[in-house]
Backbone bond lengths (Angstrom), bond angles and torsions (degrees), N, CA, C in turn:
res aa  C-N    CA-C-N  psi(-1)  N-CA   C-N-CA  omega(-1)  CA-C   N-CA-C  phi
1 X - - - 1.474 - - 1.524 109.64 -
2 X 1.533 119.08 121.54 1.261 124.17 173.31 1.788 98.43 -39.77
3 X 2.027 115.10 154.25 0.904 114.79 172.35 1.143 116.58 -77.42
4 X 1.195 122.25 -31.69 1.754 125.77 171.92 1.505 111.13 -28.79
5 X 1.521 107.85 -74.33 1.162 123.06 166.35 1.351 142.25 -8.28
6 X 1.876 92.34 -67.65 1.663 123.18 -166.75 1.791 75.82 -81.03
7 X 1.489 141.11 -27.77 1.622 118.64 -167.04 1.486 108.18 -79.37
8 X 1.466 102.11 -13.73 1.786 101.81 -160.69 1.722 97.07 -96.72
9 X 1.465 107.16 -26.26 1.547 105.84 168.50 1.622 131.08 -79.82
10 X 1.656 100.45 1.92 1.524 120.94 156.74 0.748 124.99 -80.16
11 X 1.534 114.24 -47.58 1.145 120.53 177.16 1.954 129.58 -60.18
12 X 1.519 102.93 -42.73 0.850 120.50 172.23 1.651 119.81 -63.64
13 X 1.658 113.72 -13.47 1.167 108.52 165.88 1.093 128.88 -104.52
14 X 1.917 105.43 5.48 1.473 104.53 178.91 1.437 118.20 -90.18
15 X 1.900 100.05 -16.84 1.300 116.73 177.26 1.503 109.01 -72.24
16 X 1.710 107.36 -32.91 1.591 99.01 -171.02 1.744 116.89 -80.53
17 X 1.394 96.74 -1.67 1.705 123.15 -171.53 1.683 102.38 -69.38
18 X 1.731 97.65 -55.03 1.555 119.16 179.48 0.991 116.83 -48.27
19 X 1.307 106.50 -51.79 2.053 124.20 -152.08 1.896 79.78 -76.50
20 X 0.670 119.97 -24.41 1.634 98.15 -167.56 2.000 102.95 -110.33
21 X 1.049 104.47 -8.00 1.359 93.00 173.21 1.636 108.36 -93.65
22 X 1.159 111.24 -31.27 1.472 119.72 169.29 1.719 117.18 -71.32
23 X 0.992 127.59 -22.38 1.470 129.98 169.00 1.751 96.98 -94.59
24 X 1.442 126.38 -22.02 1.389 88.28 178.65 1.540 109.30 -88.33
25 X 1.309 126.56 0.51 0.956 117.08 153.93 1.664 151.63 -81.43
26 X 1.526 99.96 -22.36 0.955 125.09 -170.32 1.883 91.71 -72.54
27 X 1.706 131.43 -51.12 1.533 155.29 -158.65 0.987 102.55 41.49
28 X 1.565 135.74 -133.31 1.059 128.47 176.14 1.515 137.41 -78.86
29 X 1.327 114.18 -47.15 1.473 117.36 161.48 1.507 113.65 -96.69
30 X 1.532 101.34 122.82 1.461 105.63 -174.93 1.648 122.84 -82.33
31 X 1.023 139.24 83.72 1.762 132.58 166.37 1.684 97.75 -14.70
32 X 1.601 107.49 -94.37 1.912 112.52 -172.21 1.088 108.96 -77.62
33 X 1.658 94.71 -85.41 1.501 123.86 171.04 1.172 119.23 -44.86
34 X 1.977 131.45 127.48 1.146 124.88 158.29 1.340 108.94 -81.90
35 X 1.738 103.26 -166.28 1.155 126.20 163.69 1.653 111.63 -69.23
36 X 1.326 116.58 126.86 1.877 125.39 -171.36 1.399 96.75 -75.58
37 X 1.377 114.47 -179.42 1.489 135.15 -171.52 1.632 102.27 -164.01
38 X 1.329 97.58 113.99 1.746 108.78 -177.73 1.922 101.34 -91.13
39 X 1.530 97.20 138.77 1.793 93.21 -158.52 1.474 88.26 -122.99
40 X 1.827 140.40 173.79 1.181 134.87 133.48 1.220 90.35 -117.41
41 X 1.589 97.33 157.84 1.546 114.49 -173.10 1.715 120.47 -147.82
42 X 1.602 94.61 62.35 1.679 94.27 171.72 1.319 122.68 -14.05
43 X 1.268 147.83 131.00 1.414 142.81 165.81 1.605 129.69 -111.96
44 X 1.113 123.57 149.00 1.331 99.64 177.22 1.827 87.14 -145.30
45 X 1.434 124.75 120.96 1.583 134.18 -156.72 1.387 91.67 -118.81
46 X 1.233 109.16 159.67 1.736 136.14 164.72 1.117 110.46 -132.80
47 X 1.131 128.78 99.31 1.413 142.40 153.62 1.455 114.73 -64.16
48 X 1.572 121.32 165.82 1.185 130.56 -157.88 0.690 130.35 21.20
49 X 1.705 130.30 57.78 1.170 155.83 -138.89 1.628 96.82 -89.25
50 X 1.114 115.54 -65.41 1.714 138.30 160.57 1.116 142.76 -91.50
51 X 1.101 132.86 125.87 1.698 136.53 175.71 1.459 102.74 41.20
52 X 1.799 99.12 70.46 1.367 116.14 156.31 0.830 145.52 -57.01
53 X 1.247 142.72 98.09 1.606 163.28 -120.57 2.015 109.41 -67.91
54 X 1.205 115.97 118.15 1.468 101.73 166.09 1.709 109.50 -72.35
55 X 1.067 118.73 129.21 1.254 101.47 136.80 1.469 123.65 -134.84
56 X 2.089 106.86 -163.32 1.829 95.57 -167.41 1.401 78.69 -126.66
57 X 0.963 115.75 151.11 2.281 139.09 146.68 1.641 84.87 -52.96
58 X 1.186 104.54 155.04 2.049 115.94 -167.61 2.179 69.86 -126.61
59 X 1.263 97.92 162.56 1.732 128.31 -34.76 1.354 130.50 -34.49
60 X 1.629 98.29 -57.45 1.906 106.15 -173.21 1.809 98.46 -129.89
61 X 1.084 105.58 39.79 1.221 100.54 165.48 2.413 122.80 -48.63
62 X 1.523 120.27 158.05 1.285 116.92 -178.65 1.445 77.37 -70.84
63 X 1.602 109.72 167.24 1.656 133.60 164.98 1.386 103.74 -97.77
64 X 1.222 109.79 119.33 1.347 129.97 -168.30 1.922 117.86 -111.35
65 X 1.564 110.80 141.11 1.881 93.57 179.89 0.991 99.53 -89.68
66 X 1.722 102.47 147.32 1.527 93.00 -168.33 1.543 96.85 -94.99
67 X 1.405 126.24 167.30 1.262 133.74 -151.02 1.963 108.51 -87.86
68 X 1.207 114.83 151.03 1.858 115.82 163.28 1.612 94.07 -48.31
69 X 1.279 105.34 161.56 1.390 104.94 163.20 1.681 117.09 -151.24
70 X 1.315 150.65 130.99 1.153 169.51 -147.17 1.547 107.00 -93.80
71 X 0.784 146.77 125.02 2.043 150.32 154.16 1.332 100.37 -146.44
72 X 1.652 75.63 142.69 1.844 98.18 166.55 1.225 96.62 -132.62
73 X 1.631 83.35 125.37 1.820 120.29 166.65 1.262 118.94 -104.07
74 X 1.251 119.45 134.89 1.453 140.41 150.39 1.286 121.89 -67.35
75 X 1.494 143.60 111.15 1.610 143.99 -149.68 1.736 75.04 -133.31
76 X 1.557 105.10 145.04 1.209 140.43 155.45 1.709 91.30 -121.36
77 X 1.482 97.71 139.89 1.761 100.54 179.38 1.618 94.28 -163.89
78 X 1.484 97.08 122.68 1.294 112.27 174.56 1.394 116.47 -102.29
79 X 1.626 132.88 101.57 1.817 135.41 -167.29 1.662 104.26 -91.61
80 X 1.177 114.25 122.57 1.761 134.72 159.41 0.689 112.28 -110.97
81 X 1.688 121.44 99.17 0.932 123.76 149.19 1.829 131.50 -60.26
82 X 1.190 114.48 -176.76 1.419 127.18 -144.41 2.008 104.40 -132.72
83 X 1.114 105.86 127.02 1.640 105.65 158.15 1.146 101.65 -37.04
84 X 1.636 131.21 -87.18 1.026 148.39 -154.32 1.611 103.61 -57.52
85 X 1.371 113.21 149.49 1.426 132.14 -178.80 1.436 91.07 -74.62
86 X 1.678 103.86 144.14 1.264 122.62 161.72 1.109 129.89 58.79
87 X 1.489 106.00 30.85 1.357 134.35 -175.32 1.605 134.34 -133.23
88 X 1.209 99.80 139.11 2.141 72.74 -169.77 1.813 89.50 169.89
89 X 1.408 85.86 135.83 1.497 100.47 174.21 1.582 134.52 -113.26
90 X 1.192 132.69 154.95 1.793 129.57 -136.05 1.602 87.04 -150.85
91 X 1.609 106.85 129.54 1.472 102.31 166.57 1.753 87.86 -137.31
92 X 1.660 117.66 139.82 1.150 112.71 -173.57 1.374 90.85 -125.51
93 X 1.708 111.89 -174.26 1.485 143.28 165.94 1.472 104.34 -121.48
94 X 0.925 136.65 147.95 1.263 155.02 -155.29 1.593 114.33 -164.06
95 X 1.886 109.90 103.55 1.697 104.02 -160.89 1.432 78.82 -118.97
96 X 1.572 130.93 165.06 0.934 125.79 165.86 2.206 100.10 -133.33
97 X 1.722 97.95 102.50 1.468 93.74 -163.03 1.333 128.68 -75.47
98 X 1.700 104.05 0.56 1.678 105.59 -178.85 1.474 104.72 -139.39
99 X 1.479 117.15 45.97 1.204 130.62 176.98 1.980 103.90 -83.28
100 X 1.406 99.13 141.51 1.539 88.48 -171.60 1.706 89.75 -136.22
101 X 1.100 134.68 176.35 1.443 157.74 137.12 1.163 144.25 -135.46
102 X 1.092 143.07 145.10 1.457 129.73 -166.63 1.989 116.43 -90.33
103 X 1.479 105.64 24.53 1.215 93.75 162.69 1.547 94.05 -172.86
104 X 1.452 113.18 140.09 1.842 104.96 175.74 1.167 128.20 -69.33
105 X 1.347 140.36 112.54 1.152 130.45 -165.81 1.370 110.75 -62.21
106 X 1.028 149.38 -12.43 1.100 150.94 -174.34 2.090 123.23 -83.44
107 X 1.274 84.39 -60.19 1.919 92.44 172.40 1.791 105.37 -103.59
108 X 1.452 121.11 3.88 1.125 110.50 -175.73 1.598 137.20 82.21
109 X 1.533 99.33 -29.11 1.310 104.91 -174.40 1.664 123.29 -70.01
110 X 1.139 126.14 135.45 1.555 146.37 -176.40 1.459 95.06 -66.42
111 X 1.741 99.24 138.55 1.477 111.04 -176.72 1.652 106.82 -74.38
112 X 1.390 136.05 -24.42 1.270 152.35 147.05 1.572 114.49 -20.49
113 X 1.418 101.35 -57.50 1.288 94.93 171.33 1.290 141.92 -113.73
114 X 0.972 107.34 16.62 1.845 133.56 121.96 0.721 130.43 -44.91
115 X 1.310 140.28 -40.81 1.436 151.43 164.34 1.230 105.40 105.72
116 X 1.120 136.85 34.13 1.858 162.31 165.64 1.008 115.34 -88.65
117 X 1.444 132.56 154.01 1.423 142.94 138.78 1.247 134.10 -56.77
118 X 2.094 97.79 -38.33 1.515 87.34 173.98 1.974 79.61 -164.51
119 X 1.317 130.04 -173.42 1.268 140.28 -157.57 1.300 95.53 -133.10
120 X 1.512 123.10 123.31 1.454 126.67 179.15 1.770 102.41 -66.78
121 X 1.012 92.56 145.44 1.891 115.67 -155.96 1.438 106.21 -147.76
122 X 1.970 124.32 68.67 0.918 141.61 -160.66 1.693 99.30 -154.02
123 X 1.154 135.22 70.58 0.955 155.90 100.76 2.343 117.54 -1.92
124 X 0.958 104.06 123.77 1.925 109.82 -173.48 1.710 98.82 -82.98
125 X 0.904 125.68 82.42 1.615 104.63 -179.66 1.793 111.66 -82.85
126 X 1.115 87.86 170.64 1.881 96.99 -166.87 1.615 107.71 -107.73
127 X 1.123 120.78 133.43 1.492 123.94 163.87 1.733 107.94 -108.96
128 X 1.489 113.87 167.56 0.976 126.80 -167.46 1.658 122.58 -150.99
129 X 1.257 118.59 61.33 1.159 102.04 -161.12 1.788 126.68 -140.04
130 X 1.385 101.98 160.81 1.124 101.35 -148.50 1.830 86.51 -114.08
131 X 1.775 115.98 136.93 1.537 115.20 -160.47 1.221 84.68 -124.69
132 X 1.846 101.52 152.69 1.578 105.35 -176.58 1.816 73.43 -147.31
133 X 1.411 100.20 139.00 1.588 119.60 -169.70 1.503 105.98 -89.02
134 X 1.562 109.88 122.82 1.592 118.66 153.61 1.115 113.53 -89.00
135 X 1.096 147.80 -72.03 1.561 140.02 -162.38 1.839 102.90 -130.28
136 X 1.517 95.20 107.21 1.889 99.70 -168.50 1.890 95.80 -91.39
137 X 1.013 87.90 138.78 1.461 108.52 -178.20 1.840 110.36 -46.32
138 X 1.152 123.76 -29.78 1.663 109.55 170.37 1.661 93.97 -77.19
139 X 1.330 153.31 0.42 1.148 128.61 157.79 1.431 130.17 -67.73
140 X 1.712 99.00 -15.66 1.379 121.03 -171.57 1.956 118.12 -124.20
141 X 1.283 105.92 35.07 1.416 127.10 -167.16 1.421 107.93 30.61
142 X 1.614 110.93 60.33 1.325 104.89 -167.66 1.536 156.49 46.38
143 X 1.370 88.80 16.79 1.649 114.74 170.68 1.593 118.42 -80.00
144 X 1.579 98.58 -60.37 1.479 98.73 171.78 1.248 141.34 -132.47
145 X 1.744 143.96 131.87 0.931 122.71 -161.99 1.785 85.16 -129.81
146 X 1.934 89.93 174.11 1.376 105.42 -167.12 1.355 114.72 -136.72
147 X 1.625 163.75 130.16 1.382 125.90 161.01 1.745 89.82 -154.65
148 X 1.480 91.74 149.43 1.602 114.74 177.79 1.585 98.93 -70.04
149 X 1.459 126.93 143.78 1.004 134.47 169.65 1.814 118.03 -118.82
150 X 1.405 115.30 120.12 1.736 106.50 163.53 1.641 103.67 -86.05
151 X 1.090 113.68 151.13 1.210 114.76 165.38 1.723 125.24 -152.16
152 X 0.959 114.12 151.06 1.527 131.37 -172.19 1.489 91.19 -99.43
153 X 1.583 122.69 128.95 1.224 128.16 -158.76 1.634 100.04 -138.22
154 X 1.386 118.66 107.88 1.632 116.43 -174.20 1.568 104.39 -96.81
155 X 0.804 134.64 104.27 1.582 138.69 176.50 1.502 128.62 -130.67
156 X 1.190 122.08 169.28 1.501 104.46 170.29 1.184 124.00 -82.68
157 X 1.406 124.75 144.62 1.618 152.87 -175.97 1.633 95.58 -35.81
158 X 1.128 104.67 122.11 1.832 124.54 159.36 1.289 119.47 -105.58
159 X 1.522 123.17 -15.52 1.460 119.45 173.35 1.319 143.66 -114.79
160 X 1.219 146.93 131.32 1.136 126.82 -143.13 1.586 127.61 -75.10
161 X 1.452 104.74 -10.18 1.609 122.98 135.51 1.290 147.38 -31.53
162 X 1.588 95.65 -48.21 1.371 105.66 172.91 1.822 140.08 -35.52
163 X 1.103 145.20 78.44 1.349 153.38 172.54 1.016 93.75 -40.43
164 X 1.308 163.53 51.14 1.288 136.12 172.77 1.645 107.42 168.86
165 X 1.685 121.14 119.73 1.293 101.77 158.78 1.290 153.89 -54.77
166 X 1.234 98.07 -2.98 1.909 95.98 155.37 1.804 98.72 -157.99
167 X 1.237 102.38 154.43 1.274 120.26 -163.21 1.582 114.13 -124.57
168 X 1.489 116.87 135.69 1.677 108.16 158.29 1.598 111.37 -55.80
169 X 1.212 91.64 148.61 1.535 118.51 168.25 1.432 124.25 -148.48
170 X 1.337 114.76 112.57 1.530 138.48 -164.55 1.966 86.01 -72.72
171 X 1.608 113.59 124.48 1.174 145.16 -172.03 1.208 116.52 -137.60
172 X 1.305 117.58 153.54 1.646 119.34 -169.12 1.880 100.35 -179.37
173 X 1.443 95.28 130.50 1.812 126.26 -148.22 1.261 113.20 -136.40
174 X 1.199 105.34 141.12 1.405 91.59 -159.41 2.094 80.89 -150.19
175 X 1.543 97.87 94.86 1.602 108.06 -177.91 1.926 119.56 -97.71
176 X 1.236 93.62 152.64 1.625 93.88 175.91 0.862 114.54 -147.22
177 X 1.380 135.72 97.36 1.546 151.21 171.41 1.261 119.72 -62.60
178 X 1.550 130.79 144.88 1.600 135.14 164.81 1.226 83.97 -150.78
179 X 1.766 84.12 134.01 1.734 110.20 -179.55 1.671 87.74 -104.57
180 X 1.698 114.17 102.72 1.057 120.15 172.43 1.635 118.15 -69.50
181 X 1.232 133.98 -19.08 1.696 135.15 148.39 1.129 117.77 -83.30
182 X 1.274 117.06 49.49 1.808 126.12 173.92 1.762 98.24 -57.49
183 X 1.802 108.74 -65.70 1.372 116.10 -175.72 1.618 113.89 -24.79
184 X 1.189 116.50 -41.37 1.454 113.30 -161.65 1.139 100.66 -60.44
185 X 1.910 109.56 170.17 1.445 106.97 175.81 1.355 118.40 -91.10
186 X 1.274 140.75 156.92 1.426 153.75 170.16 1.371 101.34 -9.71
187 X 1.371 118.00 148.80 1.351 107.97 142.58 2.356 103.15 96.69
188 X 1.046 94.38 -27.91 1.138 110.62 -172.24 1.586 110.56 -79.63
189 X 1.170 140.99 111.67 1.515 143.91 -179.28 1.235 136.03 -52.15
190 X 1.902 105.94 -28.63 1.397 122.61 170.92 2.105 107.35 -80.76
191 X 1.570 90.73 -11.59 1.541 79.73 166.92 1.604 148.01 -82.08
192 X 1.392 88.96 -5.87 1.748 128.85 174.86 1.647 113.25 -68.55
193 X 1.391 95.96 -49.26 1.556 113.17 175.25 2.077 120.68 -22.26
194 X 0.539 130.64 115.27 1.610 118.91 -138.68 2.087 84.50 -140.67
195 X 0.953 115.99 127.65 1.894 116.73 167.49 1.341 106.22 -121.90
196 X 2.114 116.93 101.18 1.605 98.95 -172.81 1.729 97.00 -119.49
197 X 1.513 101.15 173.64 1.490 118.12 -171.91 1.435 79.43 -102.38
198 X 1.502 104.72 155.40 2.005 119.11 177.10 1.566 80.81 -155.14
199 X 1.580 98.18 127.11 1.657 113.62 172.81 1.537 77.01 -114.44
200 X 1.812 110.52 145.24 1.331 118.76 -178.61 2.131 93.66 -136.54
201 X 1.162 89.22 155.85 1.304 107.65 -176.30 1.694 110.07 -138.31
202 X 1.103 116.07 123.61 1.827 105.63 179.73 1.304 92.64 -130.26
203 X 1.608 84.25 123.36 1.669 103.09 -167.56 1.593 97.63 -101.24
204 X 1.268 129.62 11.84 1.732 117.86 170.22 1.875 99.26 -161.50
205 X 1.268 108.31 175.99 1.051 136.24 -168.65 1.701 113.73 45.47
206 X 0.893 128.95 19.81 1.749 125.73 164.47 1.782 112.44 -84.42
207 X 1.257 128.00 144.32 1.302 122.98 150.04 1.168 126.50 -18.71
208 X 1.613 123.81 133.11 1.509 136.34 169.78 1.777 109.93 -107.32
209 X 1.465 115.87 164.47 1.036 117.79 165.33 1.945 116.04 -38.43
210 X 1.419 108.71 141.15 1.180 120.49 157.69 1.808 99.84 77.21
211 X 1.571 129.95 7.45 1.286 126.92 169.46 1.213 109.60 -80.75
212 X 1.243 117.53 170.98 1.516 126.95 171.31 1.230 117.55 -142.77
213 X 1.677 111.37 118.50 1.131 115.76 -170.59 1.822 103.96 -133.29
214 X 1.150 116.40 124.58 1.603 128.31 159.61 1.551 105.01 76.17
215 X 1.646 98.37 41.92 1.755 105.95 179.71 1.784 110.34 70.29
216 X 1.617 108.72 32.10 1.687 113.31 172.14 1.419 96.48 -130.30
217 X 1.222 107.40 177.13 1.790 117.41 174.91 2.092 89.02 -143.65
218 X 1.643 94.25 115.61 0.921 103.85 171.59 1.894 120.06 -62.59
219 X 1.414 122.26 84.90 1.671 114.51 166.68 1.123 116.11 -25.09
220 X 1.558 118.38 -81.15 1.098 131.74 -173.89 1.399 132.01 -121.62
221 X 1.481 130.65 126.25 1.785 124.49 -124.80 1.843 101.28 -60.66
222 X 0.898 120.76 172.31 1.354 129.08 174.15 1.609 124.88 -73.43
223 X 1.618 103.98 130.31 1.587 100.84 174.91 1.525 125.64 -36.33
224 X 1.811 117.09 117.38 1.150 101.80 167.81 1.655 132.41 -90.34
225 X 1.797 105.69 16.93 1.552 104.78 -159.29 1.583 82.65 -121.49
226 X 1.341 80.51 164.52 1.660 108.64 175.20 1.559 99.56 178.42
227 X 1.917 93.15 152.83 1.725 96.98 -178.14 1.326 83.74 -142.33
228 X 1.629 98.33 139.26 1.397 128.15 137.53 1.498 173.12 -33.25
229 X 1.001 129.81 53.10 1.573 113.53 -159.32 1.586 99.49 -84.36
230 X 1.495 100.36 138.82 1.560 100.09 -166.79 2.132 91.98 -126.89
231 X 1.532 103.93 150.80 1.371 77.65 163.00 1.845 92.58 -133.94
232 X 1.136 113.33 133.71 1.268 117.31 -167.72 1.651 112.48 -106.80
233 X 1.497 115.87 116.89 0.825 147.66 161.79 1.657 142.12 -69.47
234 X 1.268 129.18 70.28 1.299 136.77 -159.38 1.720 124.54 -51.18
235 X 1.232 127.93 116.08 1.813 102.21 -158.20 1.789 82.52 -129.23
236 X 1.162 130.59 -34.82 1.614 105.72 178.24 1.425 93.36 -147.35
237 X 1.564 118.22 97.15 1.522 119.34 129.35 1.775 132.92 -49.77
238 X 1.322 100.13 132.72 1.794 91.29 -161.83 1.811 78.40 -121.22
């Protein structure tokens, strides 16, 4: 089994591990913790959304912008809600299935001489986050909801600092959902169906001016925005 794979089928069991230890606690009337809700969430992201990064090829390479760039992610996302209003916490998986690079970070070796084009570069990253509600969906007869997100972001190392193959990274989201089958009646599954925008901001661990990472020297520090179109898919309400 490709490793990509065997990471997203870990993942998927650590989430399915959660969702049920957190609903058996939560049972029917919740004190903090509610009852969880296991989601999939096709993705489709834009990176370097803003103030796209120069960089140079080392030694004396020209300084070049580096380009927008396109991925589609697969999100596993498990939602706990909260006693308290406007509150509620989200731990996801994050696979990225057609991520490629031209060398494995791991043994080093060049996709060239492999006899490849490029080396699958899909890594599970971890989110962490804790949601505080702007506009809750009974304000909006259940059409639309909104909420700022902090988040604790586990991913792999971008800096040349980094001790560690993947690193926290302090994140902050700012999502907006419309459940485009609102009309339907209650009870109905295609009415859950939810399509939201996520503007993301990563406020630590990316490249700064004058670093060097993967044979470049970052000019000018690296884009921290990127947005989202997510379409979210409901698979176990508890």
């Amino acid at each position: 089994m490709p490793h990509g794979y065997r990471s997203l089928r870990i993942a998927a069991c650590a989430a399915a591990a959660l969702l049920f230890a957190v609903s058996a606690s939560a049972q029917d009337a919740c004190r903090f913790l509610c009852a969880p809700s296991l989601k999939l969430e096709p993705t489709i992201t834009f990176s370097n959304l803003f103030n796209r990064p120069l960089v140079q090829e080392l030694p004396d390479g020209i300084p070049r912008r580096v380009r927008r760039e396109t991925e589609f992610e697969i999100i596993l996302s498990v939602d706990v809600p909260t006693k308290l209003p406007r509150l509620g916490f989200t731990v996801e998986a994050i696979w990225t299935p057609f991520g490629g690079t031209a060398s494995n970070p791991f043994t080093g070796r060049q996709a060239a001489n492999l006899g490849v084009t490029q080396i699958r570069d899909n890594p599970v990253e971890l989110e962490f986050e804790i949601n505080l509600g702007v506009i809750e969906e009974h304000q909006t007869g259940g059409w639309l909801g909104a909420h700022f997100d902090i988040v604790d972001k586990f991913s792999p190392a971008e800096r040349p600092g980094d001790r560690g193959v993947y690193t926290h990274k302090l994140n902050f989201e700012l999502d907006t959902a419309v459940k485009v089958f609102n009309r339907l009646r209650p009870g109905r599954w295609l009415r859950d169906l939810e399509i939201e925008g996520s503007l993301d901001y990563v406020a630590t661990g990316l490249p700064k001016a004058g670093e060097e990472i993967g044979g470049e020297r970052f000019v000018t520090g690296a884009s921290r925005w990127s947005f989202s179109l997510v379409f979210v898919i409901p698979i176990a309400p508890f």
